[in-house]
C-alpha positions as a LaTeX table, in Angstrom:
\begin{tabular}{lrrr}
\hline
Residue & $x$ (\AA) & $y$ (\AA) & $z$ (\AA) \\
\hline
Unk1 & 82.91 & 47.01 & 357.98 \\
Unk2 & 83.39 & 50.47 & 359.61 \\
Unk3 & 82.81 & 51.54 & 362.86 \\
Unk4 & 80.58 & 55.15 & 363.37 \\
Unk5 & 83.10 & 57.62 & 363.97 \\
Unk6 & 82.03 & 59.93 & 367.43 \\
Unk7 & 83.23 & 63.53 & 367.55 \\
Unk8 & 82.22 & 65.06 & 370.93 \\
Unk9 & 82.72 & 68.80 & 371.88 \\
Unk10 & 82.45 & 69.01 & 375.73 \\
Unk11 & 82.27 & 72.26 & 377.76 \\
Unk12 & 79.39 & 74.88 & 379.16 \\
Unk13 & 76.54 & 76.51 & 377.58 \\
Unk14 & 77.95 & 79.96 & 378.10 \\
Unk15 & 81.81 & 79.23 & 377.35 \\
Unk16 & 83.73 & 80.18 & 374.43 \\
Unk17 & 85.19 & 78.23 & 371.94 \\
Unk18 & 88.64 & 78.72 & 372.38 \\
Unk19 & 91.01 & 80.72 & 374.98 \\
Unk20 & 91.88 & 82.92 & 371.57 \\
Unk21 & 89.94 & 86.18 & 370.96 \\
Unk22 & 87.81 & 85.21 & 367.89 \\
Unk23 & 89.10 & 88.18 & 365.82 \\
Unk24 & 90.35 & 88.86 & 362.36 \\
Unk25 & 93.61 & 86.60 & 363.61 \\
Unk26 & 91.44 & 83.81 & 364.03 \\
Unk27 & 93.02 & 80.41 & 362.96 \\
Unk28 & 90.04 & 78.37 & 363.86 \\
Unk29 & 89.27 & 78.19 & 360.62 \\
Unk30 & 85.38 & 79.07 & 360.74 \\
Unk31 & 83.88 & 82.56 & 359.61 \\
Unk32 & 80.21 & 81.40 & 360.43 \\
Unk33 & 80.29 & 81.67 & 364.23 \\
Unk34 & 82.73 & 85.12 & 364.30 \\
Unk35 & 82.88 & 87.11 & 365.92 \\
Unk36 & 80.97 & 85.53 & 368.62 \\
Unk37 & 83.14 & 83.18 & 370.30 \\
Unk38 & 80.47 & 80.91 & 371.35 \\
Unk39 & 80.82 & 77.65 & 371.87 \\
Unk40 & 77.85 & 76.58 & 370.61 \\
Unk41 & 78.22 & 79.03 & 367.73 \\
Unk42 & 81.35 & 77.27 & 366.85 \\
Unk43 & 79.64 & 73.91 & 367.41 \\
Unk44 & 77.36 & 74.40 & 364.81 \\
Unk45 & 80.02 & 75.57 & 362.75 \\
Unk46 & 82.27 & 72.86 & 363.13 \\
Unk47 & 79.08 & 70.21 & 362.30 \\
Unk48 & 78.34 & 72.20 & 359.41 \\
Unk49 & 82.36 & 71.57 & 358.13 \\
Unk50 & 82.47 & 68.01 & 359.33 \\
Unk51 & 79.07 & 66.91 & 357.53 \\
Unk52 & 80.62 & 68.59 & 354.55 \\
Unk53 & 83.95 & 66.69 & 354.38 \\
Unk54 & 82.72 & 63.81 & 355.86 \\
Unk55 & 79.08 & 63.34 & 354.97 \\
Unk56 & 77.25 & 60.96 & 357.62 \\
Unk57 & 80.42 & 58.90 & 358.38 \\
Unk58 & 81.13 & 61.09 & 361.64 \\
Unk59 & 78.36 & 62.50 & 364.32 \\
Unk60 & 78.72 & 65.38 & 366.24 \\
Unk61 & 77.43 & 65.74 & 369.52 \\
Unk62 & 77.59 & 68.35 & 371.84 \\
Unk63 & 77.69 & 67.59 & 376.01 \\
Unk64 & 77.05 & 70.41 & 377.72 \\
Unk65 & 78.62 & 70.17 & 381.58 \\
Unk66 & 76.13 & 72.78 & 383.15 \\
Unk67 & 73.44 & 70.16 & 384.25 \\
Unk68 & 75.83 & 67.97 & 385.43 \\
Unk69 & 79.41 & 65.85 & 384.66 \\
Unk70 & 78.44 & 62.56 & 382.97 \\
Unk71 & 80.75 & 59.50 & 384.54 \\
Unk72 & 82.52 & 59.05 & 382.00 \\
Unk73 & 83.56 & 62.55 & 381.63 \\
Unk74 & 84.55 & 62.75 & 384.90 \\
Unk75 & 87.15 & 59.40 & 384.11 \\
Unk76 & 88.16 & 61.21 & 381.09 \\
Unk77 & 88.93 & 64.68 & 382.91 \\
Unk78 & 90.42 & 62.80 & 386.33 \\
Unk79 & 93.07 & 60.88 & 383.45 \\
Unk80 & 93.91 & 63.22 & 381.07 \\
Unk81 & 93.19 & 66.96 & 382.96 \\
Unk82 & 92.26 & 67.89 & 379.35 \\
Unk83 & 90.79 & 71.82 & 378.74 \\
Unk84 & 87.30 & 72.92 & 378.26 \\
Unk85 & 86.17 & 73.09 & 375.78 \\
Unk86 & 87.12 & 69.12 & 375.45 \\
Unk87 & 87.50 & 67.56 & 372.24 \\
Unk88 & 87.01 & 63.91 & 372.44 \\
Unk89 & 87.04 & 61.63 & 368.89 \\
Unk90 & 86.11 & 58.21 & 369.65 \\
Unk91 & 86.33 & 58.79 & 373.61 \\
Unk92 & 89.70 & 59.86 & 373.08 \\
Unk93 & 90.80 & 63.49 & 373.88 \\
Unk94 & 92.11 & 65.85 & 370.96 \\
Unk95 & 94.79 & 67.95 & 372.94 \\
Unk96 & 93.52 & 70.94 & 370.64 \\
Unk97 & 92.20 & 72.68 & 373.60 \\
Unk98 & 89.36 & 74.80 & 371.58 \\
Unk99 & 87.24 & 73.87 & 368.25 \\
Unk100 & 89.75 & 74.41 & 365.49 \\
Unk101 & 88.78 & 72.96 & 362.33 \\
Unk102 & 92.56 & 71.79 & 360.88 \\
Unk103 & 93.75 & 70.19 & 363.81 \\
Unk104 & 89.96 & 68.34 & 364.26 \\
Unk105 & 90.06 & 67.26 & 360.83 \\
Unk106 & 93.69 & 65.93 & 360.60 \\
Unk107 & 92.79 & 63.72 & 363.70 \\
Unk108 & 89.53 & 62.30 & 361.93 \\
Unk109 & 91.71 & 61.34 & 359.31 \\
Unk110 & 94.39 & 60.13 & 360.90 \\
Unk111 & 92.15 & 57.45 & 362.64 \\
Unk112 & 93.07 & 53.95 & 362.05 \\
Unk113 & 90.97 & 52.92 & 359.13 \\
Unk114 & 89.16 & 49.90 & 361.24 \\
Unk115 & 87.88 & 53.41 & 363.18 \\
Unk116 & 86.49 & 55.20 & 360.61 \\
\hline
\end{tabular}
């Protein structure tokens, strides 16, 4: 029996994606969201790749920090110091440091298969 795989994009309403410019040098690897550089542009984006690659094996949530820093975010951020936006598989933090579809889908694969 699997598990249901978590991939969570953390960060603020108004941020961008990445600390790149979202420009013709791009190596995201999304077109959809350009050349916004919205994170929640590039959210939607990224869902849209991982339901096609995965199907309904991985969900994709998005936590917005503008409301307020969920507890366990704040043990995640106090541990690691990870960037914003924060890329968390499984609770665990991606070092990717923006929404970047190669690296994200590498570490979904990569997960031990009792994970996934």
């Amino acid at each position: 029996m699997t598990i249901p795989v978590l991939l969570e994009i953390v960060g603020y309403k108004n941020s961008e994606c990445s600390p790149f410019p979202c420009d013709e040098n791009r190596t995201c690897g999304f077109s959809s969201c350009a050349p916004s550089g919205s994170l929640l542009n590039a959210f939607e984006a990224l869902k849209n790749e991982v339901f096609k690659e995965f199907g309904e094996k991985v969900s994709v949530q998005l936590t917005l920090l503008d409301d307020g820093v969920p507890d366990y975010i704040k043990q995640i951020y106090e541990r690691d110091h990870p960037a914003i936006p924060m890329i968390l598989l499984q609770g665990r933090v991606i070092p990717v440091g923006r929404i970047s579809w190669i690296p994200i889908r590498d570490a979904i694969i990569s997960l031990p298969e009792m994970e996934r």
